[in-house]
C-alpha positions in Angstrom: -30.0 7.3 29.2 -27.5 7.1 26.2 -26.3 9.8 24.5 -27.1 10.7 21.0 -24.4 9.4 19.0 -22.5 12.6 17.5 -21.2 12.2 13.6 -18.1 14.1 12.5 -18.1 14.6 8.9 -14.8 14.4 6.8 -15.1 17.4 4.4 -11.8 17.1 2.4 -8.5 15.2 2.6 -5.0 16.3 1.8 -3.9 14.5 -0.5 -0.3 14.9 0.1 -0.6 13.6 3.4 -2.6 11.1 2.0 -0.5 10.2 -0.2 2.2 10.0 1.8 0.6 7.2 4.3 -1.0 5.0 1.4 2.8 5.1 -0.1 4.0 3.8 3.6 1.0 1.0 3.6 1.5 0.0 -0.1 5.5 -0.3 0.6 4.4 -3.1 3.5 2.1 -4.9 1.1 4.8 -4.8 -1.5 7.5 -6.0 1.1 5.1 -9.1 2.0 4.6 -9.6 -1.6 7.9 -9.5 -2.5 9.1 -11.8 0.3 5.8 -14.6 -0.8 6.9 -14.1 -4.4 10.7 -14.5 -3.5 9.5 -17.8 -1.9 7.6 -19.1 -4.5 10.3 -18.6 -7.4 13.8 -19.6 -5.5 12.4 -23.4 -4.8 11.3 -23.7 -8.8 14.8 -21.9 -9.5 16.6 -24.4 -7.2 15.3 -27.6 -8.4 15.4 -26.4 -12.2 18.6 -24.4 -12.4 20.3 -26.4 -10.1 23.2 -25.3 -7.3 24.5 -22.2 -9.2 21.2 -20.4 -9.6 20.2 -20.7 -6.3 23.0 -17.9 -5.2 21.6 -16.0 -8.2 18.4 -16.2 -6.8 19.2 -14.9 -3.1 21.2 -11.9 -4.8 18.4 -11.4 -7.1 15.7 -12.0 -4.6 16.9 -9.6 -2.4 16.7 -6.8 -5.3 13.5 -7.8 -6.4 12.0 -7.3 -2.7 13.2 -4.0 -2.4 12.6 -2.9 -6.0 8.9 -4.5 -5.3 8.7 -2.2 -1.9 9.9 1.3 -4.0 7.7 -0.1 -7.4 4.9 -0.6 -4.8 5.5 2.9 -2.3 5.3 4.9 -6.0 2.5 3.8 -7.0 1.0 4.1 -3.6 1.8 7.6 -3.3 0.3 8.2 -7.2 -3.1 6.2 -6.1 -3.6 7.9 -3.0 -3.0 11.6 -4.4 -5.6 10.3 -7.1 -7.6 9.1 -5.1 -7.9 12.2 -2.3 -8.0 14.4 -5.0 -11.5 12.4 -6.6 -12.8 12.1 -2.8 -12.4 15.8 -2.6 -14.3 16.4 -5.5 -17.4 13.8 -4.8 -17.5 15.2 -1.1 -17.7 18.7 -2.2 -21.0 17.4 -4.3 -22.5 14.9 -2.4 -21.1 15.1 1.2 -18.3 13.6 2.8 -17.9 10.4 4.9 -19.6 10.4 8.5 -17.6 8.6 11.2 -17.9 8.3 14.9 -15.2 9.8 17.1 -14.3 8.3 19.9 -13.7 10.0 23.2 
């Protein structure tokens, strides 16, 4: 016979904490983005600008990724703070999100 599944219910979120893992998550996504975007602009800047501005572009790519990963990490942090601080306030009303832990 199976055992009644048993629901855990997530009351409140810090949102420090979470602000600190969406920040780490949205730094990733903006580290892929910068690479794909990096990609996509150094061929156009290559064929157009010719030799000279494809060094440019590897210098300037390189600071766009990481500004792209700390413009991205930023505003990660800001939307997950946000966004704890609203869940907090709709699961204090409403209830909070049930989830199913594993053993």
């Amino acid at each position: 016979m199976a055992s009644p599944r048993k629901l855990t219910e997530i009351k409140h979120i810090d949102p420090m904490s979470f602000g600190k893992i969406y920040a780490v998550i949205m730094a990733i996504v903006g580290f892929i983005y910068g690479i794909i975007i990096v990609g996509l602009i150094a061929p156009l800047m290559a064929v157009y600008g010719g030799a000279a501005s494809v060094g440019m572009m590897a210098g300037l790519g390189i600071i766009g990724i990481v500004l792209m990963v700390i413009l991205f990490a930023i505003l990660g942090f800001i939307a997950g703070v946000i966004g704890a601080w609203i869940y907090n306030i709709v699961a204090s009303r409403i209830g909070g999100i049930r989830i199913e832990l594993s053993r």
